[in-house]
C-alpha positions in Angstrom: -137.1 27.4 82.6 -134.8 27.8 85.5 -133.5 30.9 84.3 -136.8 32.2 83.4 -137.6 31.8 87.6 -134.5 33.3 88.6 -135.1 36.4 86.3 -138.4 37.0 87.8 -137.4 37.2 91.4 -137.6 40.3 92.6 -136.3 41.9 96.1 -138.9 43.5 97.5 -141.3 40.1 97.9 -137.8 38.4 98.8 -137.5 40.6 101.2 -140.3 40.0 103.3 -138.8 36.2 103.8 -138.4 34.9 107.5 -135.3 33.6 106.9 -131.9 34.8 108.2 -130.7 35.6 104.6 -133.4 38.4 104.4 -133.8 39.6 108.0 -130.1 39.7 110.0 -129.0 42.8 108.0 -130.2 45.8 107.1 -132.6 46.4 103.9 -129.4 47.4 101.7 -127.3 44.6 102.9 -127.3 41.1 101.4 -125.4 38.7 102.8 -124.3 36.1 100.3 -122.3 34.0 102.0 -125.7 32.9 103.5 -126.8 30.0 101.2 -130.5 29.8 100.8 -132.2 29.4 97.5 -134.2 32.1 96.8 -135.9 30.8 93.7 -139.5 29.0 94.3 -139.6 25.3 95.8 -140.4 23.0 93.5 -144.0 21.3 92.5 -143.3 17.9 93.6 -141.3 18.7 97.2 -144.7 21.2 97.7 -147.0 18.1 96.5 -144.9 15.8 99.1 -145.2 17.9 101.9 -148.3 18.6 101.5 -149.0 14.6 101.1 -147.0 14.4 104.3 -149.1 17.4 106.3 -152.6 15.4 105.3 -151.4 12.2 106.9 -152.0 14.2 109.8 -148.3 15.5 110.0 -146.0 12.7 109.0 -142.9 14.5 109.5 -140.6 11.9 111.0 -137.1 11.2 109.4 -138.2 10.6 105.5 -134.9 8.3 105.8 -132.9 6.6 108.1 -129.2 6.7 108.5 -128.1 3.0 106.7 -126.0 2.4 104.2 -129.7 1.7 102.1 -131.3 4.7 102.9 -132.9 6.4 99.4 -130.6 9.7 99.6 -127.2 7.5 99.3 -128.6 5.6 96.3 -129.8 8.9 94.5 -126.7 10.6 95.2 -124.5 7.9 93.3 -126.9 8.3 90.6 -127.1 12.1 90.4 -122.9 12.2 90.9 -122.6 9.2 87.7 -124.7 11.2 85.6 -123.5 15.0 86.2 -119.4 13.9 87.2 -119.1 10.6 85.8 -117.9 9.6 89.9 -118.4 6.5 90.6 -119.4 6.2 93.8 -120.7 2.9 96.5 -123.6 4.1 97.6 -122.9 2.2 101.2 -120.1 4.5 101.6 -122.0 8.0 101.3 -122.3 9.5 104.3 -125.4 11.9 105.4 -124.1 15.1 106.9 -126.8 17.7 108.4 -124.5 20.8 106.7 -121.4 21.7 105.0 -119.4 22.8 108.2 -119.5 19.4 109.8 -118.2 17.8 106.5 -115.2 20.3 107.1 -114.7 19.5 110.7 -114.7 15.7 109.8 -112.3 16.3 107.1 -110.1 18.3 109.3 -110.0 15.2 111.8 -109.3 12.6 109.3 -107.2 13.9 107.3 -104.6 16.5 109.1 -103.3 16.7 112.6 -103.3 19.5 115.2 -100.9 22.3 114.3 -100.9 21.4 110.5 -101.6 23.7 107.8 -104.7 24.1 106.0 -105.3 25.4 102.6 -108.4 27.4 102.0 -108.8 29.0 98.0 -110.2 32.5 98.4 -112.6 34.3 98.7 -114.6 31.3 100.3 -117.6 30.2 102.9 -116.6 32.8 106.0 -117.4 30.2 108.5 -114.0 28.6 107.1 -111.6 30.7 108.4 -112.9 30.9 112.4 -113.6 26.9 112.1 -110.1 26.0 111.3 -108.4 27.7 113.9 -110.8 26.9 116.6 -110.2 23.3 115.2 -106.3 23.9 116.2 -105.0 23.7 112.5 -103.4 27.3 110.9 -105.1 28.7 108.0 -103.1 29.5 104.9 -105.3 31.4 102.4 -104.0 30.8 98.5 -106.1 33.9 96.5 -107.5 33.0 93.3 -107.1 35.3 90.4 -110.4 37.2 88.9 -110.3 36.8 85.1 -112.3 39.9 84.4 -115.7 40.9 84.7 -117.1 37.8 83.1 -114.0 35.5 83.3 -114.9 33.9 86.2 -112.4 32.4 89.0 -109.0 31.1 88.3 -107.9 28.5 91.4 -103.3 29.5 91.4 -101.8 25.8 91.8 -100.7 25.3 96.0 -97.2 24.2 95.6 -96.0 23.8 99.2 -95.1 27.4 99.3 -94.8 27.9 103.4 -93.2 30.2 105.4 -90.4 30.0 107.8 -91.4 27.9 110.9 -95.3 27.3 109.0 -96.3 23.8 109.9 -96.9 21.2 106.9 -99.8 21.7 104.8 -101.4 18.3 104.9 -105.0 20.0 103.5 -106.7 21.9 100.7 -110.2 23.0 101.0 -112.3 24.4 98.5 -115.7 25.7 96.9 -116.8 25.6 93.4 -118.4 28.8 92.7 -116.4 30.7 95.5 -119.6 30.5 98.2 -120.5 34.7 98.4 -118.3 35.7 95.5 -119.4 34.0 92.1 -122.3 34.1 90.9 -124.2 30.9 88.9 -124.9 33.2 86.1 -122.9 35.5 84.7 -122.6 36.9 81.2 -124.0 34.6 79.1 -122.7 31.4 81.1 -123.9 28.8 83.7 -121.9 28.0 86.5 -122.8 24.4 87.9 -121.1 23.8 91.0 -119.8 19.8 92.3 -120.4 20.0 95.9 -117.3 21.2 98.9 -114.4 18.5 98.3 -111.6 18.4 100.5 -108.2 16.6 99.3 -105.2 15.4 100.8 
C-alpha cells in the first residue's frame, strides 16, 4: 500500500508545495537533506484535525510535557514492537526536532574541545552545529556497497591524529539523511530514529 503511494507521486503536483523542500531551490534542485514526507497525510491525522478545526479550532498542545503524556507511552510501544527496546516511558523525553536532541547529547555526553564522530554522508546541519557547539568534528566515511548495496558504517577505533582531542562521541543516521534512499532495488530500508552513543 505504502509503496503503491510512493510510486504515484509525481513532481510536478509536488512541486507546487509551500514548503521549503519544494520552493528554496530552483525547479531542477532537490534538496534531500530537507526531511519532509512527501507522500499523502494519512486518513485518520486528516479526520483528527479536522475533528479538531470543528470544535472551533482546538489547536492547543494535543499533550503536555509529563512523564504521562500519550506520545511517551506510544513511543515505548512502537520501539518494543519494531526494536524489541525496552524503554520507561517516564524517561522519554519530547524534543521539538532532531538538532536539539544533538545539542543535548553534545552537552551531556562530551566536553568542550572533545572529538566528535559523525558517519558520512549525514544531516548537513551536523557539521556547522558541532563546531559552533565548541567540539571538533571528525568525519569517519562509510563505504557504498554498490548501486543497490546500500551503506556500510567502517568501525571508529580511536584512530586520531597528532594533538586531536579525545573522541568521547559518535553520532549517526540510519539511512544516511540525503544520501540513502528507503527504497532501493527491491529492498525496504526502515530507519530506528538518530542515536547518539558514548
Amino acid at each position: 500500500m505504502l509503496l503503491n503511494q510512493f510510486d504515484a507521486l509525481e513532481v510536478p503536483a509536488l512541486s507546487e508545495r509551500q514548503s521549503e523542500k519544494w520552493n528554496r531551490y530552483p525547479f531542477d534542485v532537490l534538496p534531500a537533506y530537507i526531511a519532509e514526507m512527501d507522500l499523502p497525510v494519512a486518513e485518520p491525522v486528516l479526520d483528527a484535525v479536522r475533528a479538531m478545526l470543528e470544535r472551533g479550532g482546538d489547536l492547543g498542545y494535543a499533550y503536555t510535557y509529563t512523564t504521562d503524556a500519550p506520545v511517551q507511552r506510544a513511543f515505548a510501544r512502537w520501539a518494543r514492537a519494531r526494536f524489541g527496546w525496552r524503554i520507561v516511558p517516564e524517561r522519554v523525553v519530547v524534543f521539538p526536532d532532531t538538532m536539539r536532541v544533538m545539542e543535548v547529547a553534545l552537552e551531556r555526553f562530551t566536553e568542550r574541545g572533545d572529538a566528535v564522530v559523525v558517519d558520512v554522508p549525514a544531516y548537513p546541519p551536523y557539521f556547522d552545529a558541532i563546531p559552533a557547539a565548541g567540539r571538533e568534528l571528525v568525519l569517519n566515511p562509510m563505504r557504498l556497497r554498490g548501486a543497490c548495496g546500500g551503506w556500510t558504517w567502517r568501525a571508529w577505533r580511536g584512530r586520531s591524529a597528532r594533538g586531536r582531542p579525545p573522541t568521547s562521541c559518535a553520532i549517526r543516521t540510519t539511512p544516511p539523511a540525503g544520501s540513502s534512499p528507503w527504497w532501493n532495488c527491491g529492498k525496504w530500508y526502515g530507519s530506528p530514529p538518530t542515536t547518539a552513543s558514548r
